[in-house]
MDAnalysis code that builds the backbone (N, CA, C; Angstrom):
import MDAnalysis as mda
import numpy as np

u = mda.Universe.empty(297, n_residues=99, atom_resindex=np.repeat(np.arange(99), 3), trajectory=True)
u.add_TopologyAttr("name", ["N", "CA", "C"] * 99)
u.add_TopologyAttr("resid", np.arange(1, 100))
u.add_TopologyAttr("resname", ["UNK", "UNK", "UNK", "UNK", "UNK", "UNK", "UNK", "UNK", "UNK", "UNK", "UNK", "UNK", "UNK", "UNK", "UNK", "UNK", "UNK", "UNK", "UNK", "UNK", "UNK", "UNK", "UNK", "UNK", "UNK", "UNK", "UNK", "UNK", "UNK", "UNK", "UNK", "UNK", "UNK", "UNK", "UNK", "UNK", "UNK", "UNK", "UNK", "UNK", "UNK", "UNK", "UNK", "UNK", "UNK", "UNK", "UNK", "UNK", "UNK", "UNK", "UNK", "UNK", "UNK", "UNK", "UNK", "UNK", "UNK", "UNK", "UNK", "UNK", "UNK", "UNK", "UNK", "UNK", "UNK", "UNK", "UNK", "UNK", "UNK", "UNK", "UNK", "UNK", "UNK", "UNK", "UNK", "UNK", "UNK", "UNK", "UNK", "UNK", "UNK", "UNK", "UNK", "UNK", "UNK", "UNK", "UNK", "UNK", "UNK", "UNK", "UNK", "UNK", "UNK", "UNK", "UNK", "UNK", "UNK", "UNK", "UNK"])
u.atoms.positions = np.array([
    [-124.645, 119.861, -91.996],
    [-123.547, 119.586, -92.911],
    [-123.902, 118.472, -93.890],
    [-124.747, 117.427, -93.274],
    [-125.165, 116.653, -94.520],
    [-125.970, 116.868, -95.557],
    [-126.234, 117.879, -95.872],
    [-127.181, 118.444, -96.641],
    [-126.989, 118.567, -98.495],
    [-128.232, 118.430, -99.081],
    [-127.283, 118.102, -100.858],
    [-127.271, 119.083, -100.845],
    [-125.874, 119.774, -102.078],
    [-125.477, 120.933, -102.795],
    [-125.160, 120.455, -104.162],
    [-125.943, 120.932, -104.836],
    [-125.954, 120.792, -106.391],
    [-125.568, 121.739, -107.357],
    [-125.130, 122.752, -106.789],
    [-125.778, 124.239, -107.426],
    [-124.388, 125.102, -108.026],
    [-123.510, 124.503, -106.687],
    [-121.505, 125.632, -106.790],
    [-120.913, 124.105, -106.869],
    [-119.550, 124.650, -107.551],
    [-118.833, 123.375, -107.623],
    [-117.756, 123.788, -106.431],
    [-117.017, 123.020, -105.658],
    [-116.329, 123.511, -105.095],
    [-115.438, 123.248, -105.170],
    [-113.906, 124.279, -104.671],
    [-112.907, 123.920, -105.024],
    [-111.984, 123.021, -104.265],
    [-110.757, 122.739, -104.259],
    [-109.495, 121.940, -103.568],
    [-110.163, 121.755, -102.231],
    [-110.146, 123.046, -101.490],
    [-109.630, 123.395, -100.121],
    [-110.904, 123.089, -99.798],
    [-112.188, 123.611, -100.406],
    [-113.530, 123.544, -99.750],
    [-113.988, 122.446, -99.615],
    [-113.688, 121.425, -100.687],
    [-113.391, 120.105, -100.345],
    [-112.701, 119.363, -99.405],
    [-111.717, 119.535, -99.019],
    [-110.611, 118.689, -98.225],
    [-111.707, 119.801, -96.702],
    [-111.771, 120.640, -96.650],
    [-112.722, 120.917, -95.388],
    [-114.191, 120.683, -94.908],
    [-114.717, 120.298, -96.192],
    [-116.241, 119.359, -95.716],
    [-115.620, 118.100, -95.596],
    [-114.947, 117.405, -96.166],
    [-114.160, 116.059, -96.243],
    [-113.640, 116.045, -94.828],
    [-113.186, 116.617, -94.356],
    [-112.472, 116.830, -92.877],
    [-113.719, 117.079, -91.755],
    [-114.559, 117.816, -91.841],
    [-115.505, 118.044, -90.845],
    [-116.677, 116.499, -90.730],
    [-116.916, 115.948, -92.025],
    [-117.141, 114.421, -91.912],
    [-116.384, 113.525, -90.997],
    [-115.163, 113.784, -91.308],
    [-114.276, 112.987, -90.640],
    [-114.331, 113.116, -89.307],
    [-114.366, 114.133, -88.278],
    [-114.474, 114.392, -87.118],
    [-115.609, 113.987, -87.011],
    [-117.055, 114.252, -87.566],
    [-118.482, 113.853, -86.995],
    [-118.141, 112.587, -86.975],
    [-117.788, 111.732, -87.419],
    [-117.657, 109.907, -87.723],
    [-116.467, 109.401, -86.431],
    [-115.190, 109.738, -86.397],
    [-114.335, 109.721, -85.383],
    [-114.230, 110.340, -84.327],
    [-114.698, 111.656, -83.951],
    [-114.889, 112.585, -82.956],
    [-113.973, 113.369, -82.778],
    [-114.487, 114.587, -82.064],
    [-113.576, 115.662, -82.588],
    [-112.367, 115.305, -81.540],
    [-112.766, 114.766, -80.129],
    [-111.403, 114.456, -79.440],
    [-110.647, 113.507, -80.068],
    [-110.545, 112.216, -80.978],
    [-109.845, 112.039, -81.973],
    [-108.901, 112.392, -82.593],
    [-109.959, 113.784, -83.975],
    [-109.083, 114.530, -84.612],
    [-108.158, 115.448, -84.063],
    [-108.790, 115.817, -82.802],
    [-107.504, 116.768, -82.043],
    [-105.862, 116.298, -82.432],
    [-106.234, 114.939, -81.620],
    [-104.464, 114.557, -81.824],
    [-104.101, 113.900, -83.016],
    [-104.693, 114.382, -83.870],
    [-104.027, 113.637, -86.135],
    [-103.458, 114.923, -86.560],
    [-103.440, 114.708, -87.567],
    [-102.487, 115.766, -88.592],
    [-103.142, 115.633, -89.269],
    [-104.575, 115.937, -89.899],
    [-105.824, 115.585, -91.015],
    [-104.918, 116.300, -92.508],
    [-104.809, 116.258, -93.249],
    [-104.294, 116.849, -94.827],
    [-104.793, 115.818, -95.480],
    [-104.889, 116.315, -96.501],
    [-104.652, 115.886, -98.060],
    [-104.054, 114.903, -98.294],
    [-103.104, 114.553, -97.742],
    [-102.107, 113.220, -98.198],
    [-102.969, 111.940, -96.691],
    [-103.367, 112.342, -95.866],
    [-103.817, 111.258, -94.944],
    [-104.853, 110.415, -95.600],
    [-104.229, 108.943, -95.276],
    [-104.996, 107.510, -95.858],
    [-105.981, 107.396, -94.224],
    [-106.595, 106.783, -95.095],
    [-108.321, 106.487, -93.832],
    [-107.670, 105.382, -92.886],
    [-106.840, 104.133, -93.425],
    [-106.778, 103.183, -92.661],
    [-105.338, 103.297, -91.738],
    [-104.008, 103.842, -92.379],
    [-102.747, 103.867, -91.841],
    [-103.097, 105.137, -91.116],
    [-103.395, 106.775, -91.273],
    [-103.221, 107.881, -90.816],
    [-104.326, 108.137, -89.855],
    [-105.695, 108.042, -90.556],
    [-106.832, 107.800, -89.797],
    [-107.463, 107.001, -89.071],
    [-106.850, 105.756, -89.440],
    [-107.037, 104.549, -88.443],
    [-108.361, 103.985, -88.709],
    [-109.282, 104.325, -89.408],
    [-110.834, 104.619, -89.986],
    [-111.076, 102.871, -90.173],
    [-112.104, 101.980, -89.257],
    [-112.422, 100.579, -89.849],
    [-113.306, 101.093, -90.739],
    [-114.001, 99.604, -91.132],
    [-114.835, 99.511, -92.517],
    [-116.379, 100.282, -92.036],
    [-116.673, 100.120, -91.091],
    [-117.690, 100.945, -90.198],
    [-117.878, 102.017, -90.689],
    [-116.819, 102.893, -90.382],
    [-116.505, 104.478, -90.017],
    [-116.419, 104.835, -91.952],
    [-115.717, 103.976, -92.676],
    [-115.580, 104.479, -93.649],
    [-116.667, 104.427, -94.931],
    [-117.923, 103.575, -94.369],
    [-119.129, 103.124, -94.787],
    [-120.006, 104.622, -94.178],
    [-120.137, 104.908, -93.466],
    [-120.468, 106.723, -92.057],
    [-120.552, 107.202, -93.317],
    [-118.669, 107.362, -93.691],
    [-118.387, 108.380, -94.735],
    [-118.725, 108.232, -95.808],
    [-118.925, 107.133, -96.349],
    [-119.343, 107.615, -98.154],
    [-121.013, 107.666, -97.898],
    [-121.740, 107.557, -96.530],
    [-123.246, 108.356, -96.806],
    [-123.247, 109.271, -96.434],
    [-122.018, 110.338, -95.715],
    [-122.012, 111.553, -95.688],
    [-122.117, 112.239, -97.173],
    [-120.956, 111.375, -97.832],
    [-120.898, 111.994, -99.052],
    [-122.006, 111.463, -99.874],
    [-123.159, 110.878, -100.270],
    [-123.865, 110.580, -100.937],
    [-125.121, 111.370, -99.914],
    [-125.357, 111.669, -99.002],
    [-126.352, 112.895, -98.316],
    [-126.022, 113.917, -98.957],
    [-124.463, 114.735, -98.871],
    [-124.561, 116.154, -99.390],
    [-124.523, 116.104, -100.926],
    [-123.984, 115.047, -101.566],
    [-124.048, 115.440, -103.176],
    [-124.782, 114.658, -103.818],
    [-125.638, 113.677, -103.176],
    [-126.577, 112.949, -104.346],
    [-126.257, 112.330, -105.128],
    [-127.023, 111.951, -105.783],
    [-126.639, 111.195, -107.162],
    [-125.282, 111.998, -108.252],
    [-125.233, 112.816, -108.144],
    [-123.864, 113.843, -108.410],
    [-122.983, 112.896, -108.512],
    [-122.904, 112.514, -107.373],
    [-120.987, 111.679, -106.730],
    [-121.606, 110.159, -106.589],
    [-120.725, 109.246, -107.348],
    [-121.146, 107.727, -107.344],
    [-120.132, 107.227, -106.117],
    [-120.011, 107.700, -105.265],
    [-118.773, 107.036, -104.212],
    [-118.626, 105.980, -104.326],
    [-119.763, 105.613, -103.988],
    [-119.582, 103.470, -103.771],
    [-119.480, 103.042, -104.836],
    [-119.948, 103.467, -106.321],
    [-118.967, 103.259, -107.441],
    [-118.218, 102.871, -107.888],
    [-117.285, 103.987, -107.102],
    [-115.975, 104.510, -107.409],
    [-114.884, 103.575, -106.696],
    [-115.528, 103.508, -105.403],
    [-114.768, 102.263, -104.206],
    [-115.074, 100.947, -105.007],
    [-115.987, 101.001, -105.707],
    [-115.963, 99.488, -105.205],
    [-115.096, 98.810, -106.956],
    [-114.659, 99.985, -107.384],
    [-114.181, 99.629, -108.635],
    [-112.229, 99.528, -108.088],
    [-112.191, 99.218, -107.381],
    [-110.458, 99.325, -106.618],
    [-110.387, 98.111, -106.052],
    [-109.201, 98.119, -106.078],
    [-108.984, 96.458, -106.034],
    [-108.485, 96.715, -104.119],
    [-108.066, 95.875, -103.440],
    [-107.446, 95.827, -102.289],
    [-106.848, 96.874, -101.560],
    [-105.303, 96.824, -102.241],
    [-104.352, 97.629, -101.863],
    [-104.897, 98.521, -102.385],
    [-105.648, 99.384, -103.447],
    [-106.068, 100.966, -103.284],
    [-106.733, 101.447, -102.814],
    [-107.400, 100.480, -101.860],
    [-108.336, 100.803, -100.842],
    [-107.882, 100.955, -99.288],
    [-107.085, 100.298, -99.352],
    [-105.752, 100.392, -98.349],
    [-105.248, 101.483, -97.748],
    [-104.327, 102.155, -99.431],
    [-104.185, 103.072, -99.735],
    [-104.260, 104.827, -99.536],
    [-106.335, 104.693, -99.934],
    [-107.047, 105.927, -100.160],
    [-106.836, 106.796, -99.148],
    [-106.164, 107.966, -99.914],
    [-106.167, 109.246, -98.975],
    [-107.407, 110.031, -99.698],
    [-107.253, 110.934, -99.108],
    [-108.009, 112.200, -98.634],
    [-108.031, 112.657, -100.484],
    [-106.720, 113.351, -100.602],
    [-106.807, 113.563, -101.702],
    [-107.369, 113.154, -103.341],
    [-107.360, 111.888, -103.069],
    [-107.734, 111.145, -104.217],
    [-109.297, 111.421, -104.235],
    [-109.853, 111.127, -102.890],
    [-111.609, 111.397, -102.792],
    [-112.145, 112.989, -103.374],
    [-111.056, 113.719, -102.870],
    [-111.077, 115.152, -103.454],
    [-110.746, 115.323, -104.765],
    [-109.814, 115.022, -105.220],
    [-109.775, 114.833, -107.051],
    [-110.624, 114.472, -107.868],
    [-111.562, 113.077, -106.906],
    [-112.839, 111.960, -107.566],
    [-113.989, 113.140, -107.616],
    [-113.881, 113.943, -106.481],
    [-115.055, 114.942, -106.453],
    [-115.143, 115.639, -106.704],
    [-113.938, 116.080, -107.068],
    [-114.240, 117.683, -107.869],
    [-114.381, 117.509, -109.112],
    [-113.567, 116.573, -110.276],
    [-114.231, 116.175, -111.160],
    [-115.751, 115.642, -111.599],
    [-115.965, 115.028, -110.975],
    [-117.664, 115.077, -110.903],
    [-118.585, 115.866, -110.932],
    [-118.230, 117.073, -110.312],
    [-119.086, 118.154, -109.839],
    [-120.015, 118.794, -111.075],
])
């Protein structure tokens, strides 16, 4: 799954489901069992995700898309509270535009 893809852009859903299967490799799947993973779930209130786990995730996402996707960028251009904040969705909006 960590693997780069440069080639298809992908859409909403195909996103929020590599975005989600990260999430379980980093937290574990007995974890995600008991969440409600969507689109609207924030890493720190819904996911519970420390700075650790959420550091995992943006080299998941910089393994499969490369130089493509500036994640740490993108994070590190947010002030506090939108980091707080960050759901699911927003990372999916950041990425599909990019693509």
């Amino acid at each position: 799954m960590d693997t780069l893809n440069t080639t298809l852009k992908m859409n909403h859903e195909e996103l929020f489901n590599l975005l989600k299967g990260f999430i379980t490799e980093i937290i574990g799947e007995e974890f995600v069992e008991e969440m409600d993973i969507s689109p609207e779930s924030s890493f720190t209130k819904d996911l519970e995700m420390d700075s650790i786990e959420i550091v995992s995730f943006s080299e998941k996402i910089k393994a499969h898309f490369g130089d493509q996707i500036d994640f740490t960028g993108w994070l590190s251009s947010m002030d506090l509270d939108e980091l707080i904040n960050l759901d699911l969705n927003q990372i999916i909006n950041y990425i599909y535009e990019c693509q």
